[in-house]
N, C-alpha and C positions, 0 to 999 in steps of 0.2 A: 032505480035512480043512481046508487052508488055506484054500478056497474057502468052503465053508462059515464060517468062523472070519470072513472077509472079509464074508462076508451079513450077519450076526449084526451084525460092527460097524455096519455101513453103514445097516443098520435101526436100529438102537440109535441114531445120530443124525439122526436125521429127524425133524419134528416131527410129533404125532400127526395134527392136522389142518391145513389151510392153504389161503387163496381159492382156488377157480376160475380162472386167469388167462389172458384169451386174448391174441393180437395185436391190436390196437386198442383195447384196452382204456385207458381215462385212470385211471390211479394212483393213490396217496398213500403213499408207502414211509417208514413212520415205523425211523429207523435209526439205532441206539444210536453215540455218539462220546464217546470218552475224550479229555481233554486234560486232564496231567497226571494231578492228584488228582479231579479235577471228571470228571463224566458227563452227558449230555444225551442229547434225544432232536433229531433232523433229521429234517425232512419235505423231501422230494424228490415232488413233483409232475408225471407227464409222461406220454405216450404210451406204452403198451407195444409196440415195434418187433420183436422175437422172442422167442419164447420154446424154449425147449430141455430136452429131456429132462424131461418135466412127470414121470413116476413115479419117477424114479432120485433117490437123498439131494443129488445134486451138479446137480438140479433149479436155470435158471437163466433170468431174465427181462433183458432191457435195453431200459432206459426213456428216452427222448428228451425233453427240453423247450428251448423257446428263452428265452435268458438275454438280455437286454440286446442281442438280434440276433444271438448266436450258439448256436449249434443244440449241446448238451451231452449226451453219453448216458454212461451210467452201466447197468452192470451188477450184478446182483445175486442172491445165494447165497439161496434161499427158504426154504430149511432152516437157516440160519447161525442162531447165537443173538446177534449181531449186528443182526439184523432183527426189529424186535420185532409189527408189523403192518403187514399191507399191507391199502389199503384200494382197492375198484372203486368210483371214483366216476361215470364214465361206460361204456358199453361202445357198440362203433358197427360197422357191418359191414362185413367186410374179406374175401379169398375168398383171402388166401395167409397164412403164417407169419410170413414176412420181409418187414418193410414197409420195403425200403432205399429205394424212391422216392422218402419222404416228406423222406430228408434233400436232395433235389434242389430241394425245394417250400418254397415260405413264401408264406403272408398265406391267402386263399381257396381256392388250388390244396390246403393241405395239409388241408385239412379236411376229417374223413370222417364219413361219414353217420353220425348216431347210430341206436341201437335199444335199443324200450322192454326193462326187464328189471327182475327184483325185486333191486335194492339191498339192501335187508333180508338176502334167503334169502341173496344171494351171500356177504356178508360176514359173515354169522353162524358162527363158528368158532371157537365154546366149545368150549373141552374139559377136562366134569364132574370128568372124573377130575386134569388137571391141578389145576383151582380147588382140589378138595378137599384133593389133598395140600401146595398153596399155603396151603389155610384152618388146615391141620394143625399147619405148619412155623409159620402167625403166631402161632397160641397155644401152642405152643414156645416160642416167640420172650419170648411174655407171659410164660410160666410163671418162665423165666431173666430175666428182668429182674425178676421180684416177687419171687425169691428173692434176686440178689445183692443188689436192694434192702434186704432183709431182714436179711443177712447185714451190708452196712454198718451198719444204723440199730443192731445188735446191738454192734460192734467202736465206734459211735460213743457207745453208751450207757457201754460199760467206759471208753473214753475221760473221758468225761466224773464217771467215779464216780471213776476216779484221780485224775482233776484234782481232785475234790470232797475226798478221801483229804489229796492232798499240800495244799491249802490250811489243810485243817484241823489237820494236822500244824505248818502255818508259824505258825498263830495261836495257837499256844499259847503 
């Protein structure tokens, strides 16, 4: 029973769809940061160096790029709602998982052969069902704002009639 109860969750957060991603692949990991009250989005830019447990919800990629001559990896939760897209900008051919060589290498040694591929197909990861019940939730969204608007302009009119009430009152 708990086993089962443990599936269920573990499905339940995963996202429905999400890139293709192999090793070698060159990135674009657009990823949500709070600071404070404020939210942004950061793109991280780099090599994909391994990747692990591609079916499992705790599915996990880490991405290498060099920074000002130092070499930075950074991992990342594909499922997290944290991550909002990742993009395959390049993909290049590699014949292992773990490309720990490359953190040995810099300038021409670390460069690996690219290979052609549909960018298109790989990154296309609509999902219908998401948008619709996203499309759903914004005219929701409309509906509640046209009525509390409504409902002010209503409380602003009474306002204003008692304003009109007590002046006429004062004039006499």
């Amino acid at each position: 029973m708990s086993f089962e109860l443990i599936t269920k969750v573990n499905e339940a957060q995963k996202k429905a769809k999400v890139v293709d991603i192999r090793s070698g692949d060159t990135v674009r990991v657009h990823q949500k940061i709070k600071e404070g009250a404020k939210e942004r989005i950061q793109i991280f830019e780099g090599v994909v160096i391994r990747t692990d447990r591609k079916n499992s919800h705790t599915s996990r990629i880490t991405v290498r790029k060099i920074t000002s001559g130092v070499g930075v990896e950074k991992s990342f939760l594909i499922h997290s709602p944290l991550i909002e897209k990742i993009v395959v900008v390049r993909r290049a051919k590699v014949r292992r998982n773990f490309l720990s060589y490359l953190r040995d290498r810099s300038g021409k040694s670390a460069r690996l052969k690219n290979q052609n591929f549909d960018r298109d197909g790989v990154n296309d990861v609509r999902d219908e069902v998401a948008e619709a019940e996203e499309a759903r939730l914004k005219d929701l969204a409309k509906k509640e704002a046209a009525a509390k608007a409504a409902e002010k302009a209503k409380e602003e009119a009474e306002l204003e009639a008692k304003q009109a009430e007590v002046e006429a009152r004062h004039n006499q």
